[in-house]
C-alpha positions in Angstrom: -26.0 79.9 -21.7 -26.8 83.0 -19.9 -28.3 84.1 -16.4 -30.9 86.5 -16.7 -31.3 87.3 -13.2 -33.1 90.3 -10.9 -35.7 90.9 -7.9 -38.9 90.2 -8.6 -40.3 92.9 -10.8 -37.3 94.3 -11.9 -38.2 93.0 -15.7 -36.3 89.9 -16.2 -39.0 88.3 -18.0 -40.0 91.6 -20.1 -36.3 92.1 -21.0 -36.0 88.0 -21.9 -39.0 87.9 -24.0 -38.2 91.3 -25.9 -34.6 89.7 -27.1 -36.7 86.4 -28.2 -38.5 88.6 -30.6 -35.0 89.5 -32.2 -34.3 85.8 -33.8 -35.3 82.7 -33.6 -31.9 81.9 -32.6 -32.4 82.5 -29.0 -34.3 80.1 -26.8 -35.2 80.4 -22.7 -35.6 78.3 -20.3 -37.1 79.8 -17.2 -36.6 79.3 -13.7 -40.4 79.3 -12.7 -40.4 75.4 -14.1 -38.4 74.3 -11.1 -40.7 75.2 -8.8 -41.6 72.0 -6.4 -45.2 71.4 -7.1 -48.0 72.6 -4.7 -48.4 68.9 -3.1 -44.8 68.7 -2.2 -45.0 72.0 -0.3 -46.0 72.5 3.6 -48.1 75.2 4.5 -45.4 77.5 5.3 -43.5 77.2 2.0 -47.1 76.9 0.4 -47.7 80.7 2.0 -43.5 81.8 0.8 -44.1 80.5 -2.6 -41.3 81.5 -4.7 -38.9 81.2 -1.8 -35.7 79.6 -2.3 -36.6 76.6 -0.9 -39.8 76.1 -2.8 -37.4 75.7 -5.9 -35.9 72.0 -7.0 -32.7 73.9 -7.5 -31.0 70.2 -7.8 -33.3 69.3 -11.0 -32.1 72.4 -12.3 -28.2 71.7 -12.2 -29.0 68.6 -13.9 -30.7 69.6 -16.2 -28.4 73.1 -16.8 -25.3 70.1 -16.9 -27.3 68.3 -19.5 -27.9 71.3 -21.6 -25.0 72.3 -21.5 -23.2 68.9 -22.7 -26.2 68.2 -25.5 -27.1 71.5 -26.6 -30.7 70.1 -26.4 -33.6 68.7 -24.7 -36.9 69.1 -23.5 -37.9 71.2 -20.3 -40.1 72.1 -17.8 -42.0 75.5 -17.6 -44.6 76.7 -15.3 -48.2 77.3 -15.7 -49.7 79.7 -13.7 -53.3 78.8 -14.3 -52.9 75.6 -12.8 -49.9 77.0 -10.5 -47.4 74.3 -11.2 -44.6 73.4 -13.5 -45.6 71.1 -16.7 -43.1 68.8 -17.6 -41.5 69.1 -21.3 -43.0 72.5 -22.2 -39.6 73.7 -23.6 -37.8 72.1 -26.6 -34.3 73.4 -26.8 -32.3 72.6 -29.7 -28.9 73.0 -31.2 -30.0 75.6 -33.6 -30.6 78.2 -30.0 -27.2 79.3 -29.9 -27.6 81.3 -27.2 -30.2 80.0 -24.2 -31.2 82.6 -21.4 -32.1 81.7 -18.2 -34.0 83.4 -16.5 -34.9 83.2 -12.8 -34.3 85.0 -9.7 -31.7 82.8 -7.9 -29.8 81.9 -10.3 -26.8 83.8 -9.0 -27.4 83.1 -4.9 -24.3 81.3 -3.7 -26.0 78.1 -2.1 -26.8 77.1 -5.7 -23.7 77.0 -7.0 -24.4 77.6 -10.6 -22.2 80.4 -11.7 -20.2 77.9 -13.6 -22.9 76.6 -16.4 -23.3 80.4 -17.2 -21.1 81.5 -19.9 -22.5 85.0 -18.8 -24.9 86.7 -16.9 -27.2 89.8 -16.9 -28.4 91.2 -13.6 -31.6 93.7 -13.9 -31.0 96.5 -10.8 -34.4 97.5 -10.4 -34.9 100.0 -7.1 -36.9 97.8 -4.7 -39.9 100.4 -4.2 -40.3 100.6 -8.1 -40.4 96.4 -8.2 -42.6 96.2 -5.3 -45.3 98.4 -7.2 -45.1 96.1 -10.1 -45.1 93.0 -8.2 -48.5 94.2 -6.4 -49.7 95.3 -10.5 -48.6 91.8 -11.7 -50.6 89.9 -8.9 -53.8 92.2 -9.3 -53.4 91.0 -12.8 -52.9 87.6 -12.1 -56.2 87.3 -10.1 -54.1 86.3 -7.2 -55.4 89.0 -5.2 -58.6 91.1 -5.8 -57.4 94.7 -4.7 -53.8 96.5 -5.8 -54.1 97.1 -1.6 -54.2 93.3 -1.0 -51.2 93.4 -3.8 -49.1 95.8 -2.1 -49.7 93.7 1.3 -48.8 90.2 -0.9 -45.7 91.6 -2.2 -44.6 92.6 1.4 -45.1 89.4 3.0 -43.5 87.1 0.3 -41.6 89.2 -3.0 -40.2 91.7 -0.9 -38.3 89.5 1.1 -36.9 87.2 -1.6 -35.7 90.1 -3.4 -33.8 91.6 -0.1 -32.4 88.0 -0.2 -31.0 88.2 -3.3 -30.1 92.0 -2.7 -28.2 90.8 0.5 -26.5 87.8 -1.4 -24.5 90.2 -3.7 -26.2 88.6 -6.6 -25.5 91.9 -8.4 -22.1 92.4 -8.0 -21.3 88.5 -9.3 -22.8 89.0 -12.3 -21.3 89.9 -15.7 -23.5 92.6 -16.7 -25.9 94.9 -14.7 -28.5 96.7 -16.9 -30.4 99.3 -14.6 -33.9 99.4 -15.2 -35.9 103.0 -14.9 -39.2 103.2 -13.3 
């Protein structure tokens, strides 16, 4: 098992899918399914969605302990059409013998998950050059209908999870750092 693990748009996900095209092997389990649903979130967290705290953080130990000691089960991903996880999604296997996770937390120290990692891979992506693709990403998306209203999005919400992250030391925990260019 192996952390995948960056600020938002530093190309976790890119990087991630690019090695599953390698061999069928390797299997991923993102982070992005253990986000608490929409109706279990206030207005607040609602607004800071992808916050820390709008994560079930606890599902994802158990289920990280379970994968771990099985080699295999079924897992939640996340939709973002409909904007919230779907349960069983992900079918992991024995025959993925190596499983990336990827997620941006996944090395903060109030989850505690270092130890299920056998590894892990942090993306250092400068924060101007993420922000820009963040604002891209949510254009994209249809969250937003202007790159302006993108740029203003990622402020408020991306850009402060990733000087979380930044200001946990994330980067200098992990076993690998792969700098990104622009």
């Amino acid at each position: 098992l192996y952390a995948v693990v960056g600020i938002p748009g530093s190309g976790k996900s890119t990087l991630v899918k690019a090695i599953l095209k390698r061999s069928s092997s390797i299997g991923m389990l993102p982070m992005d399914g253990y986000h608490l649903r929409k109706s279990q979130l206030s207005s607040d967290q609602l607004a800071r969605r992808g916050a820390i705290d709008t994560f079930n953080d606890q599902r994802l130990k158990q289920d990280l302990n379970r994968l771990r000691r099985d080699r295999q089960g079924s897992f939640p991903d996340f939709d973002h059409a409909v904007g919230d996880p779907v349960e069983n999604a992900i079918t992991l296997t024995p025959a993925h013998r190596l499983v990336l996770i990827e997620g941006l937390y996944l090395l903060m120290r109030q989850w505690n998950l270092e130890s299920f990692f056998d590894g892990s891979i942090f993306i250092d992506c400068d924060l101007e050059v993420a922000m820009a693709r963040v604002a891209k990403r949510h254009l994209q998306s249809g969250l937003v209908t202007s790159l302006e209203e993108g740029f203003q999005r990622a402020q408020r919400n991306d850009r402060l999870n990733a000087e979380r992250i930044l200001e946990d030391g994330c980067k200098s925990r992990a076993s690998l750092v792969i700098r990104c260019e622009a």
